[in-house]
Rosetta silent file (secondary structure, phi, psi, omega in degrees, C-alpha in Angstrom):
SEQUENCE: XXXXXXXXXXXXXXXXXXXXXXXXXXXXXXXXXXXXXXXXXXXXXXXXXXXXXXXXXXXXXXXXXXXXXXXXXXXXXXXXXXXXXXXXXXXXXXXXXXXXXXXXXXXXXXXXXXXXXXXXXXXXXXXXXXXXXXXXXXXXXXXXXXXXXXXXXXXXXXXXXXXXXXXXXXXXXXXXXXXXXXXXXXXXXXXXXXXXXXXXXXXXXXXXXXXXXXXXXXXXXXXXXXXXXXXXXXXXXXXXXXXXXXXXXXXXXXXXXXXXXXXXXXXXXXXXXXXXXXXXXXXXXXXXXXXXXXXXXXXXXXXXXXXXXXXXXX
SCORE:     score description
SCORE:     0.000 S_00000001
   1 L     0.000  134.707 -174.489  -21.452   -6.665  -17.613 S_00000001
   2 L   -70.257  159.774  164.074  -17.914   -5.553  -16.303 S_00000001
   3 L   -87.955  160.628  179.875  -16.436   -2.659  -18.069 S_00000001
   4 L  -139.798  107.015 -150.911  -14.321   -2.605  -20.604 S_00000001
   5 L   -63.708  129.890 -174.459  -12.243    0.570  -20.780 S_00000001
   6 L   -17.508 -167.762 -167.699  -11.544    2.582  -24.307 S_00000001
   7 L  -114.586  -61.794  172.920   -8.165    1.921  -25.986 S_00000001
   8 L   -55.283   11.672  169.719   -7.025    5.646  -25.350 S_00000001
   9 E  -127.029  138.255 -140.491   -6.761    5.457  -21.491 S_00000001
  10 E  -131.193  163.040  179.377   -4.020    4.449  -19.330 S_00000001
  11 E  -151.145  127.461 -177.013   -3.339    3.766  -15.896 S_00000001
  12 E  -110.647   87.915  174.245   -0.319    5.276  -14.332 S_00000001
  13 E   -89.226  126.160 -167.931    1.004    3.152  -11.224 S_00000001
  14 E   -82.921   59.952 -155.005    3.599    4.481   -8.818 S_00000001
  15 L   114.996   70.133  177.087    5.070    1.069   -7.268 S_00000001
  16 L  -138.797   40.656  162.934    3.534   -1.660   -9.453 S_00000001
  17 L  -104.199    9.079  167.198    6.325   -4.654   -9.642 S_00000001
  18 L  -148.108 -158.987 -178.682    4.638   -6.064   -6.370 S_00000001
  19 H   -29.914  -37.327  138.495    1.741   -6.066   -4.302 S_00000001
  20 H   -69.335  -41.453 -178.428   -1.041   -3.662   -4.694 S_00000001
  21 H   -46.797  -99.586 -167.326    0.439   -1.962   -7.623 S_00000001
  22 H     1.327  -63.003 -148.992    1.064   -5.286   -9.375 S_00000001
  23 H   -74.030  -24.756 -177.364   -2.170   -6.940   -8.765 S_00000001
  24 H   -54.959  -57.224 -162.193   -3.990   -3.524   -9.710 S_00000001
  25 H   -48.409  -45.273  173.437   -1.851   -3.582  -13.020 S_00000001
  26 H   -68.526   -6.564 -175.223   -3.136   -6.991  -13.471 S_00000001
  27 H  -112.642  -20.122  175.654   -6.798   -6.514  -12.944 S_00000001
  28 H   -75.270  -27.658 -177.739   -6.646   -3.194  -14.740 S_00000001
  29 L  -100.410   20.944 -179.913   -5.313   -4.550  -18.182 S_00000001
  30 L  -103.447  -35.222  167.367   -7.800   -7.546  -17.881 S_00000001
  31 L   -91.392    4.970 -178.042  -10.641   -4.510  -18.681 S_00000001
  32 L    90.726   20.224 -175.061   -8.404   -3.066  -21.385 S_00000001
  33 L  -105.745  149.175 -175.751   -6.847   -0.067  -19.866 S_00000001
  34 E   -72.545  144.927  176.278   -3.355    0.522  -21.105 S_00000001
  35 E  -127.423  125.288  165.915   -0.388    0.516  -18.551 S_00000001
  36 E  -101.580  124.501  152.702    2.462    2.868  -17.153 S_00000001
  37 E   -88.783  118.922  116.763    4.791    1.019  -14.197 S_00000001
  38 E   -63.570  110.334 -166.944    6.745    2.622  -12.287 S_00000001
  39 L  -156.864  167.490 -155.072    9.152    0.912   -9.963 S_00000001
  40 L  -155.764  101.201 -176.514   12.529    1.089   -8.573 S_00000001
  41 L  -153.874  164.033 -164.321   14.241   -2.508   -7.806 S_00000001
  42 L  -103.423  157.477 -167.010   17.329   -3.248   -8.317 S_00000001
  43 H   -26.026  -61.618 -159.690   18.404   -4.962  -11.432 S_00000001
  44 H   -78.176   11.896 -179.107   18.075   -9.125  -10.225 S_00000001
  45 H  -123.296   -9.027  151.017   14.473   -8.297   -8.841 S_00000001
  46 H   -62.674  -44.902 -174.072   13.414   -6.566  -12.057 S_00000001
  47 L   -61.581  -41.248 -177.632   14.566   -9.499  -13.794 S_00000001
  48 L   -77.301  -20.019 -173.283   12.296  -11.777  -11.638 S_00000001
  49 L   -90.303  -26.824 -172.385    9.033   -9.340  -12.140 S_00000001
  50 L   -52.165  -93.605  154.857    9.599   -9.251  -16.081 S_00000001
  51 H    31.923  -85.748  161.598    7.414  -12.449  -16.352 S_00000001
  52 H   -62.174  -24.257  149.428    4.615  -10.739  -15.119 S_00000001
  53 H   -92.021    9.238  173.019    4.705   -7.881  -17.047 S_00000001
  54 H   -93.218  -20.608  153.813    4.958   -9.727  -20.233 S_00000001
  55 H   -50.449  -61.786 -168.851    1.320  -11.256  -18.857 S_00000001
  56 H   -62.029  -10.431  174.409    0.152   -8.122  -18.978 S_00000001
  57 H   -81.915  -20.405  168.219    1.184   -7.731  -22.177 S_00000001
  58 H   -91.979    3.981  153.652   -0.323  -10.334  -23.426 S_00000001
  59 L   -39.189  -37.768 -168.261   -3.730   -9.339  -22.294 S_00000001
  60 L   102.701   10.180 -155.244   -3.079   -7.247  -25.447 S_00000001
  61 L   -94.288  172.412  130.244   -3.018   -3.739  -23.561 S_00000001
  62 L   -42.832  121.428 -158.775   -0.232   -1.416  -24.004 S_00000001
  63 E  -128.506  104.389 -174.716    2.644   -2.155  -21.293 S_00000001
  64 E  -118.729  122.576  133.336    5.554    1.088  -20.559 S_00000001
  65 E   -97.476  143.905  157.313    7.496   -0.156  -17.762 S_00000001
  66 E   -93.851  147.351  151.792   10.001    2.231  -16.083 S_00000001
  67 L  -126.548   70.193 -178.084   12.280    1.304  -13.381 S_00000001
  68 L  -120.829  169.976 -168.770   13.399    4.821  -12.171 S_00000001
  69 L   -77.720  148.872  176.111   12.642    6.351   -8.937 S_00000001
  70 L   -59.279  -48.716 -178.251    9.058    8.058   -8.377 S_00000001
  71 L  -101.373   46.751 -174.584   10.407   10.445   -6.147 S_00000001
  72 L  -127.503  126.099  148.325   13.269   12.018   -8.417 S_00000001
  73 L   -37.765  -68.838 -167.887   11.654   15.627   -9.559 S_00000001
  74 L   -41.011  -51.572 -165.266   13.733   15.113  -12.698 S_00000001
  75 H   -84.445   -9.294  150.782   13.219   11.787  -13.466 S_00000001
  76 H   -64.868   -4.100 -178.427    9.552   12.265  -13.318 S_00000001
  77 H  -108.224   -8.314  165.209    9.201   14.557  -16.071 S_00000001
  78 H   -79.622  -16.661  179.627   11.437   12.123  -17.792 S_00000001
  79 H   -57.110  -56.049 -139.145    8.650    9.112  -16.998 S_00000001
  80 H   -76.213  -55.539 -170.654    6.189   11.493  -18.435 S_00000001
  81 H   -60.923  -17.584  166.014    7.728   12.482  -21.235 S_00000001
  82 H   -93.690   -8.233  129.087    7.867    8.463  -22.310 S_00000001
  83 H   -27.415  -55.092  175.796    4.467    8.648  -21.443 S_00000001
  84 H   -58.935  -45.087 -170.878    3.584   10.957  -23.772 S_00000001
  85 H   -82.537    5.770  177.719    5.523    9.367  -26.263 S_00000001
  86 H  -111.318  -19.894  174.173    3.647    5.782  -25.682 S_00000001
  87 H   -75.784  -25.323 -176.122    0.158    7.393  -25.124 S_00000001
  88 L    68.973 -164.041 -177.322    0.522    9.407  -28.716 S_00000001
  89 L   -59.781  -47.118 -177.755   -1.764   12.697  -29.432 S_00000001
  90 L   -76.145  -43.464 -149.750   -5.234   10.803  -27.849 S_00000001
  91 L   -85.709  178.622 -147.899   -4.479    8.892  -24.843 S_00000001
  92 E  -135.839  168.733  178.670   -5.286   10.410  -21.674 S_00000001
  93 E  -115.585  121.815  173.882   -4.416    9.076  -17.930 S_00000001
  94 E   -95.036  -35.841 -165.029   -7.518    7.695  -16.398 S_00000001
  95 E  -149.055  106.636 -156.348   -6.607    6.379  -13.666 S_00000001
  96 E  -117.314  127.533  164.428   -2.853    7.204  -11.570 S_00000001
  97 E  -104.793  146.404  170.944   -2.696    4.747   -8.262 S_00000001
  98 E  -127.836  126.703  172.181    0.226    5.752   -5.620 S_00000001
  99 L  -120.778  -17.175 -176.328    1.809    2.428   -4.238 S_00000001
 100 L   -46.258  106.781 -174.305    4.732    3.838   -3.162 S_00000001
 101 L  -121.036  108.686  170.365    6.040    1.717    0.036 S_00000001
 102 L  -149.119  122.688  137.763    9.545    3.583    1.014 S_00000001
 103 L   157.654  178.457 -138.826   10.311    4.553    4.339 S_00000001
 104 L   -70.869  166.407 -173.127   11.445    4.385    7.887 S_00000001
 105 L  -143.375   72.747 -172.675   10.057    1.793    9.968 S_00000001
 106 L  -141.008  157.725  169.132   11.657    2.598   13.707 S_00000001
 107 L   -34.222 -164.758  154.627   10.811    3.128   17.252 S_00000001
 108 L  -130.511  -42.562  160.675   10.799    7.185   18.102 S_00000001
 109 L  -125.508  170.158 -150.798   12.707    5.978   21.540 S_00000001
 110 L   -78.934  133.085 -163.413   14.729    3.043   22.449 S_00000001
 111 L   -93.366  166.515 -130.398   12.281    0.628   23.872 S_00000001
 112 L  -127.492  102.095  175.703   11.960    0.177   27.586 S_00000001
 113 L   -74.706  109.411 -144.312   10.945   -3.646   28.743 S_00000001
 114 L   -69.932   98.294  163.612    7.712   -4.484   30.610 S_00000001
 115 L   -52.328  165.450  166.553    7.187   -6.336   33.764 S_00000001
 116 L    92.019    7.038 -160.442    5.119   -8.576   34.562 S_00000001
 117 L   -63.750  177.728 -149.804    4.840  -10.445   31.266 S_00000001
 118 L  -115.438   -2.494 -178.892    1.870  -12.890   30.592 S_00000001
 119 L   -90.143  -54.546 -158.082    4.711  -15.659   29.954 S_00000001
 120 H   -65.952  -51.136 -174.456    6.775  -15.033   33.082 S_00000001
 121 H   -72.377   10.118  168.250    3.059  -15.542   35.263 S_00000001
 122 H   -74.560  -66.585 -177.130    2.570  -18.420   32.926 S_00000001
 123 H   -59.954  -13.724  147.599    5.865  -20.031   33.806 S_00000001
 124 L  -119.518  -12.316  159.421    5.324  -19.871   37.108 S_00000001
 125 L   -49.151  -43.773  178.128    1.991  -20.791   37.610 S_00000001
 126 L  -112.831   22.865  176.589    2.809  -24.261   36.029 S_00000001
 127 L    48.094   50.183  177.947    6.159  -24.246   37.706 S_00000001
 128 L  -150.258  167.270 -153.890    8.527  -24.174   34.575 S_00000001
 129 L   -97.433  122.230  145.534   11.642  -21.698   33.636 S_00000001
 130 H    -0.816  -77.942 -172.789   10.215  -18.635   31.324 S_00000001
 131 H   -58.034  -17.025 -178.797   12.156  -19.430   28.425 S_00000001
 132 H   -78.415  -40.036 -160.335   10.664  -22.760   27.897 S_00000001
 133 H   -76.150  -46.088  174.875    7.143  -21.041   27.836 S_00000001
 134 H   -77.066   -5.166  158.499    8.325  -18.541   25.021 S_00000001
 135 H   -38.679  -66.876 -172.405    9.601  -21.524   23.314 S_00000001
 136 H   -98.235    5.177  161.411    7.138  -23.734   22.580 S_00000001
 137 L   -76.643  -29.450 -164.097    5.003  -20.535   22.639 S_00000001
 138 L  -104.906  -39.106 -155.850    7.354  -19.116   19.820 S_00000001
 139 L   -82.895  -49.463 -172.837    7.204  -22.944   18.043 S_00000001
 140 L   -60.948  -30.562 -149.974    3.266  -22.692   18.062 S_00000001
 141 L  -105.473   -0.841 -179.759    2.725  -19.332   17.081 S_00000001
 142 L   -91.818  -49.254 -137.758    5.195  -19.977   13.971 S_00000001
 143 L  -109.579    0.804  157.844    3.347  -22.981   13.014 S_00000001
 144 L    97.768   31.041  166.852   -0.132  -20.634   13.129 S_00000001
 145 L   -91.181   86.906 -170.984   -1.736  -20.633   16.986 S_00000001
 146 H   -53.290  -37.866 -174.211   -2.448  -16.785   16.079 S_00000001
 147 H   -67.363   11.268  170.763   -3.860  -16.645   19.837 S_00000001
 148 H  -118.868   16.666  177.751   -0.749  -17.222   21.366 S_00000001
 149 L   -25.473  -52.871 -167.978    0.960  -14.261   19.735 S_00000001
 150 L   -53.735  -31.792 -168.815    1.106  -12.450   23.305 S_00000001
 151 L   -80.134  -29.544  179.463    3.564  -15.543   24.783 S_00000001
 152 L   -59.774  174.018  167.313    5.729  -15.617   21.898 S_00000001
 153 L   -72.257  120.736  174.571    8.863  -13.846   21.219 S_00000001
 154 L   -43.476  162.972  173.620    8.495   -9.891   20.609 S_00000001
 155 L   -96.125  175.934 -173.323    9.264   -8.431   17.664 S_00000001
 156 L  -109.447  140.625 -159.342   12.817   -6.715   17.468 S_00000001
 157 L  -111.069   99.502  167.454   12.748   -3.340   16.142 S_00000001
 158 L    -1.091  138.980 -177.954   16.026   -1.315   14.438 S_00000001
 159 L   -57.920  -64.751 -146.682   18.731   -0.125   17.337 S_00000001
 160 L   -75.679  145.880 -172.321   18.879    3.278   15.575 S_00000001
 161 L  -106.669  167.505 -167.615   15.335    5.445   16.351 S_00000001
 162 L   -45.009  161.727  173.798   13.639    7.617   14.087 S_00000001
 163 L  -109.168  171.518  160.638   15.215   10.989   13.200 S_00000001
 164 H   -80.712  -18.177  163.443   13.399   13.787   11.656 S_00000001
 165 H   -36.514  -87.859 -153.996   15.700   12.995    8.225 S_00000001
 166 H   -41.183  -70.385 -160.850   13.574    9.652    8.421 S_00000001
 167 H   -55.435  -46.120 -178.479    9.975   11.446    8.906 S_00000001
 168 H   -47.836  -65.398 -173.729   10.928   13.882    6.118 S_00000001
 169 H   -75.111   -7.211  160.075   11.587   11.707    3.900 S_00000001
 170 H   -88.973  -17.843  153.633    8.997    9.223    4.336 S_00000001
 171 H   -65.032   -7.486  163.212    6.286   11.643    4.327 S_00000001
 172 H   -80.071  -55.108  169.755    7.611   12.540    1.080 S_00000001
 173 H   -48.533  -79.237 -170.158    7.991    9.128   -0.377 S_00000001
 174 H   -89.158   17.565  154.304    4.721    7.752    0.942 S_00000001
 175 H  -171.681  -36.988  167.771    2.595   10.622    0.787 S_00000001
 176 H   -57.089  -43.303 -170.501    3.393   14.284   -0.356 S_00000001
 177 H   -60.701  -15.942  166.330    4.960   12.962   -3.500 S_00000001
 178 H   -50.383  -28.529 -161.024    1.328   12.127   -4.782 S_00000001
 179 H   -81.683  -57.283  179.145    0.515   15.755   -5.048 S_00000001
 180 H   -36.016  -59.546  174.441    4.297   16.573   -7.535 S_00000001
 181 H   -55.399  -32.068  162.557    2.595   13.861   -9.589 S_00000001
 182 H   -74.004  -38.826 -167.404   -0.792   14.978  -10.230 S_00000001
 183 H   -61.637  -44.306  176.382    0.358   18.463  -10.388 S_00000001
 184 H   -66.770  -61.444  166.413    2.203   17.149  -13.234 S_00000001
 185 H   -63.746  -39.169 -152.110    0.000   15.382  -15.835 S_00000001
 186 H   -80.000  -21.281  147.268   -2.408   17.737  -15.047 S_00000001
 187 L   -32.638  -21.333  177.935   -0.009   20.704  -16.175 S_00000001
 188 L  -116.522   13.268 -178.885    0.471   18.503  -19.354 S_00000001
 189 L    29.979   67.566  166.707   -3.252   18.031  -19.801 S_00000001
 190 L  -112.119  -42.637 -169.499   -2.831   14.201  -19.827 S_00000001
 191 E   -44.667  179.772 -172.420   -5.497   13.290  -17.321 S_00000001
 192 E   -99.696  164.136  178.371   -9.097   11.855  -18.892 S_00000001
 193 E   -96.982    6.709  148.751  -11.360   14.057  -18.392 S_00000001
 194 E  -104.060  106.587 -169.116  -13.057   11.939  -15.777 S_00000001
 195 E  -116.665  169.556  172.458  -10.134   10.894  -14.126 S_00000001
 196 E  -128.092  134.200  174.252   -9.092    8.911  -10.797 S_00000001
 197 E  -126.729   97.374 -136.392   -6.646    9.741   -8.702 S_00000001
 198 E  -110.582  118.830  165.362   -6.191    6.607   -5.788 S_00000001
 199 E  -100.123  167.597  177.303   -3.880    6.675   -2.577 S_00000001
 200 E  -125.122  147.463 -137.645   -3.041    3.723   -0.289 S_00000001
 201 E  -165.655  150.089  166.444   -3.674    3.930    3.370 S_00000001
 202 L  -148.549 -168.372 -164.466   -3.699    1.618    6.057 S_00000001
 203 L   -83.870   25.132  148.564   -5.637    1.361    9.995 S_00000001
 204 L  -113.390   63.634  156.057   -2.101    2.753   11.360 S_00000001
 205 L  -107.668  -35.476  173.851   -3.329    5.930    9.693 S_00000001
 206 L  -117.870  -43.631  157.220   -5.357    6.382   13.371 S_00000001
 207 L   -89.511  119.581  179.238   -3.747    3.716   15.442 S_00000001
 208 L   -32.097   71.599 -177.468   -0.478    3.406   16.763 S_00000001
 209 L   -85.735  142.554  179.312    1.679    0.464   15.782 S_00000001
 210 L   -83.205  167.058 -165.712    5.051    0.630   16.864 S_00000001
 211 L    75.416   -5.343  171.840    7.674    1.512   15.011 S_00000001
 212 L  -128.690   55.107  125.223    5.386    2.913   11.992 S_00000001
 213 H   -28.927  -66.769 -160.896    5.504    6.790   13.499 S_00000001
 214 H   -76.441  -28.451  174.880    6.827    7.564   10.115 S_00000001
 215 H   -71.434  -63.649  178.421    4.761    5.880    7.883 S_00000001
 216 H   -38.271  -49.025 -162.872    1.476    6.745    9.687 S_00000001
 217 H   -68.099  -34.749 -174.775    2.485   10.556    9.713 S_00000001
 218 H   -72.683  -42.725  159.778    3.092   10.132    5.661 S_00000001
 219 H   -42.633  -58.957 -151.912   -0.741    7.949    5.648 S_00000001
 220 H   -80.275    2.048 -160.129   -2.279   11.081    7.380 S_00000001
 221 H   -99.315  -37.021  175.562   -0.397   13.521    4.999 S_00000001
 222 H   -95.636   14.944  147.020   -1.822   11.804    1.890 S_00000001
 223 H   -72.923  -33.650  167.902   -4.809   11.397    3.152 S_00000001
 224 H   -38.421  -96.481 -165.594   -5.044   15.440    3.848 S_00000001
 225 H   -37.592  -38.448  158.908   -3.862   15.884    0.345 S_00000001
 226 H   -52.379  -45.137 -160.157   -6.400   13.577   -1.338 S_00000001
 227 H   -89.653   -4.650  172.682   -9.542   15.235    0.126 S_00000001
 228 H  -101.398  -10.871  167.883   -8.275   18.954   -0.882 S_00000001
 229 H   -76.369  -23.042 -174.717   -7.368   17.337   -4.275 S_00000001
 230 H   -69.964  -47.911  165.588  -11.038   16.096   -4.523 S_00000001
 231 H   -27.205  -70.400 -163.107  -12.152   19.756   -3.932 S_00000001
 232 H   -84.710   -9.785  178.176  -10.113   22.168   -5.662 S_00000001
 233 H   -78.210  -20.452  173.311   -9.853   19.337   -8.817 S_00000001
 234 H   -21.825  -61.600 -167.187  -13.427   18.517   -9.104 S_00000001
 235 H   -48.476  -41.606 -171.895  -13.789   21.464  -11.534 S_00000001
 236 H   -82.733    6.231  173.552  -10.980   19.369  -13.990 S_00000001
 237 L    52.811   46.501  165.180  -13.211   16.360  -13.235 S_00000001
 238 E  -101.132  120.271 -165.998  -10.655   14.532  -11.211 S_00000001
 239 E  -114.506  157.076  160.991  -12.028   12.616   -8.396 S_00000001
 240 E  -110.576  106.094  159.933   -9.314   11.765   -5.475 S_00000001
 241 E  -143.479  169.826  170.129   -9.755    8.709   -2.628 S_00000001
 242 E   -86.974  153.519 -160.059   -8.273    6.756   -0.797 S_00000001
 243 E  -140.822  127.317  159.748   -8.266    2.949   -0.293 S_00000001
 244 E  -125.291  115.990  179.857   -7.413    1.881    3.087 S_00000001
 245 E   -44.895  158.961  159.181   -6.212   -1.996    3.062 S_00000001
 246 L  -113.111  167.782  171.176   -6.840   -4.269    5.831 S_00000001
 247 L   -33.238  117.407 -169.221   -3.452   -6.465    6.706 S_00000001
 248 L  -127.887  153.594  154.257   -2.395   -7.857    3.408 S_00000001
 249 L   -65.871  100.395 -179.695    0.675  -10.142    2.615 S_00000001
 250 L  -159.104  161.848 -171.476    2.796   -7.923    0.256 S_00000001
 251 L   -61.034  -13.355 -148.988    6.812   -7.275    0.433 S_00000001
 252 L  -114.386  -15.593  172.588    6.059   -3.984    2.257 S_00000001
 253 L   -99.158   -9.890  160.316    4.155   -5.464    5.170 S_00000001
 254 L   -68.020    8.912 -178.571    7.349   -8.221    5.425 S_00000001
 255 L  -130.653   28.506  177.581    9.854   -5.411    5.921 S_00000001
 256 L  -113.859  137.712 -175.838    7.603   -4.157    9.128 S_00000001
 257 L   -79.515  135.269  177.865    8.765   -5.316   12.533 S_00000001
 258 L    88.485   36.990  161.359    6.415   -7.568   14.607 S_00000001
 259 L   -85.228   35.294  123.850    3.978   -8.236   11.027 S_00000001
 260 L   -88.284   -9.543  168.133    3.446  -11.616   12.200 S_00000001
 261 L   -81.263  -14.405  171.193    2.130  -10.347   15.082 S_00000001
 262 H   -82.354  -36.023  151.344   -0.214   -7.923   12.979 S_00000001
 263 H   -80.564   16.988  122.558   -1.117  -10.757   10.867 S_00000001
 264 H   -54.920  -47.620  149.613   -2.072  -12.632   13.332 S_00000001
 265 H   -20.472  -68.397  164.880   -4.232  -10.148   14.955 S_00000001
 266 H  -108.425   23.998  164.994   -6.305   -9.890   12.151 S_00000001
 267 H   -79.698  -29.393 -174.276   -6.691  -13.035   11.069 S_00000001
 268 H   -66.658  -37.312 -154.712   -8.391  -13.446   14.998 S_00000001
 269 H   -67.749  -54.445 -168.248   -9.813   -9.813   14.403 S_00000001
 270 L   -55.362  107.409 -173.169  -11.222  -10.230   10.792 S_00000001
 271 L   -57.816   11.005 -163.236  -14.810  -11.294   10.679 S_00000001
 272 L  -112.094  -35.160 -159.780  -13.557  -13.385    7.199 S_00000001
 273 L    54.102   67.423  162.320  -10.612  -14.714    9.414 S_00000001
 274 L  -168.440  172.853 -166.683   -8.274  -14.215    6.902 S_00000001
 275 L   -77.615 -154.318  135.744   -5.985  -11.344    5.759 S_00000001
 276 L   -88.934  115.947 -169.839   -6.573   -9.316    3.086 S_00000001
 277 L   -62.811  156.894  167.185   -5.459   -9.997   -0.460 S_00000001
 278 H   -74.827  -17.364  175.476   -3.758   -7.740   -3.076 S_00000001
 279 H   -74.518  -53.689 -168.652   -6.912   -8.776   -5.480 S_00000001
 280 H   -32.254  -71.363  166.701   -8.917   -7.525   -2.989 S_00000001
 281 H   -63.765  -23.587  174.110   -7.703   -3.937   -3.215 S_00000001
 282 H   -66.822  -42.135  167.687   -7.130   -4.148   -6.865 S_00000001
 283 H   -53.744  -13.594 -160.245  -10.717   -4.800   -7.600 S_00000001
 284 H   -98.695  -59.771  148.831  -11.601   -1.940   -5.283 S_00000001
 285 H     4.668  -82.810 -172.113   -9.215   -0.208   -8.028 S_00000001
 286 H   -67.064  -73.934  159.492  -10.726   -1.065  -10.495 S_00000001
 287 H    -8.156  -65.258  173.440  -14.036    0.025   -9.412 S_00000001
 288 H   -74.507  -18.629 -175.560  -13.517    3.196   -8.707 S_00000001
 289 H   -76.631  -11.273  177.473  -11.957    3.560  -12.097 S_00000001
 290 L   -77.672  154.045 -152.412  -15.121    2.919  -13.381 S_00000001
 291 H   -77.193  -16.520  166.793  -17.734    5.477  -14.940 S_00000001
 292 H   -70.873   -1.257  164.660  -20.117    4.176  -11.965 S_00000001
 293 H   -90.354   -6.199 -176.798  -18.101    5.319   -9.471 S_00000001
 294 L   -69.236   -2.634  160.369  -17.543    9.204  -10.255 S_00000001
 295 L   -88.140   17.455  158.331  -19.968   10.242   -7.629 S_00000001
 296 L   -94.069  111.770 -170.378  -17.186    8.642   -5.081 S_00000001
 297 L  -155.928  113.243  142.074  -14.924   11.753   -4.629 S_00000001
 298 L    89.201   38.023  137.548  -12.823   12.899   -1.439 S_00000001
 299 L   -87.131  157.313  110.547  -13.060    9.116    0.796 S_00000001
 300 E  -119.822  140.528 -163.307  -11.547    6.497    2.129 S_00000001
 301 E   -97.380  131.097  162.031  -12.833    3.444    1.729 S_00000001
 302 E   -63.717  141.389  175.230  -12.223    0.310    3.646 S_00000001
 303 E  -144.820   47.856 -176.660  -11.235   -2.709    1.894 S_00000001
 304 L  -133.832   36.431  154.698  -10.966   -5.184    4.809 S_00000001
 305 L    88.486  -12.892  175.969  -13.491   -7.375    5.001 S_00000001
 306 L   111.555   -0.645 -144.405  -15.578   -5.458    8.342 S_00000001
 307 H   -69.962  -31.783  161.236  -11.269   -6.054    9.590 S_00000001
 308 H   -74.603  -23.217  162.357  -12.086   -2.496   11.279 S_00000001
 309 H   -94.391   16.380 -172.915  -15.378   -2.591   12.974 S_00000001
 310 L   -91.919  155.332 -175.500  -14.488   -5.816   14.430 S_00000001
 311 L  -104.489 -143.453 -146.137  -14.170   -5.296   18.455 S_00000001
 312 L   -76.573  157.356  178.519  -12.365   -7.127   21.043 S_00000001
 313 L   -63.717  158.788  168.983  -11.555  -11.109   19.817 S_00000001
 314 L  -150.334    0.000    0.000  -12.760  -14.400   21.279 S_00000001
């Protein structure tokens, strides 16, 4: 029998008006845990997400949306305090997810173009001009011949290249700021006292895609910080992991340059042949939030389908 979580516990998501947050928020108030959103969209894209949190409300759960920034000190102790004041004297934070996807997405130097291309020996090999061959190479590979990815048109990358401004602040955004937040309820003795505390991670936490230098360095920073939160918090009975995604369709992998070339990749890569879903990780969510999971403390787990142990494609 699935669980079905008390009435006094909440789940506090950092980035839940779209993909993982969202779907988490939705699979979490389907067991009965009460929900705080946080998110930061601008007014006509709040308007379009409303919808969806009036589902969750009609699950029957408790529903606090915010739409202030995550990563304003200030305005976090203002979330919290309408936290407090929608949780009353019992309810407790069971479960806090970090979703946050802000930050730079750029080369680190201007990039430098490759002889030799697998198009240009195409195109001459069959006696036809280059450009035709990334054409109808570019037409196929639109229309979903993932294997011709390589022939197609590259992706184009921002002019300007990262800065250190850029790294700072996306290792703040998309990974340090998890620590300000925890730091926080648990200073306000709101956590449960079996609590979860969940980061999001992806495989360019160890391999190099270009153009996500900043993000990756911010992946490896919350990943740090989760396994010394599973340590010294253990004693407050706070477990910390990590979820690392396989390629999913969500707004945050659409603002990365060359993602059709990443989804493609792993749909050939994925032993599922298909991407990964936002249910996918939200169920993984949801799991761990569960009292059968508190002897999972200070991972990350894969949630891609085998999308990482798969070797080279055929």
């Amino acid at each position: 029998m699935e669980a079905k979580f008390p009435a006094d516990w909440w789940g506090l998501i950092l980035g839940g008006s779209s993909g993982f947050g969202l779907a988490t928020a939705h699979k979490l108030a389907q067991h009965g845990m009460n929900l705080c959103i946080v998110h930061r969209d601008r007014r006509s894209v709040a308007r379009q997400v409303e919808p969806e949190f009036e589902k969750l409300r009609g699950t029957g759960v408790r529903v606090l949306t915010l739409n202030k920034s995550a990563l304003d000190a200030k305005l976090r102790e203002e979330i919290l305090d309408a936290l407090e004041g929608a949780m009353g004297e019992r309810g407790r934070v069971r479960t806090l997810l970090h979703s946050v996807a802000f930050g730079s997405l750029k080369l680190i130097a201007p990039e430098k173009p490759r002889r030799g291309s697998a198009g240009a020996a195409l195109a001459t090999e069959l006696g036809v001009d280059e450009a035709r061959v990334t054409e109808t190479s570019d037409a196929l590979f639109r229309e979903g011949a993932d294997a011709l990815a390589p022939l197609a048109n590259p992706p184009r990358y921002p002019e300007r290249c990262l800065d250190e401004d850029d790294l700072q602040h996306t290792i703040h955004a998309m990974g340090t700021s998890l620590l300000g937040w925890t730091q926080a309820l648990l200073q306000r003795g709101r956590f449960a006292s079996d609590a979860r505390i969940i980061g999001l991670t992806s495989e360019g936490n160890e391999v190099a895609w270009k153009g996500y230098a900043a993000v990756a360095a911010a992946k490896v920073a919350l990943e740090s910080i989760s396994r010394s939160m599973a340590v010294e918090l253990a004693p407050y009975g706070i477990r910390a992991n990590v979820i690392q995604a396989g390629i999913t369709e969500t707004p945050a992998l659409q603002a990365i340059p060359g993602n059709e070339h990443l989804k493609a990749q792993a749909r050939m890569r994925n032993p599922f042949g298909r991407l990964t879903t936002p249910k996918d990780v939200a169920d993984a969510v949801y799991l761990l939030s569960t009292d059968e999971a508190a002897w999972i403390n200070g991972v990350v787990l894969r949630v891609d389908g085998g999308e990482h142990i798969s070797g080279a494609t055929t």
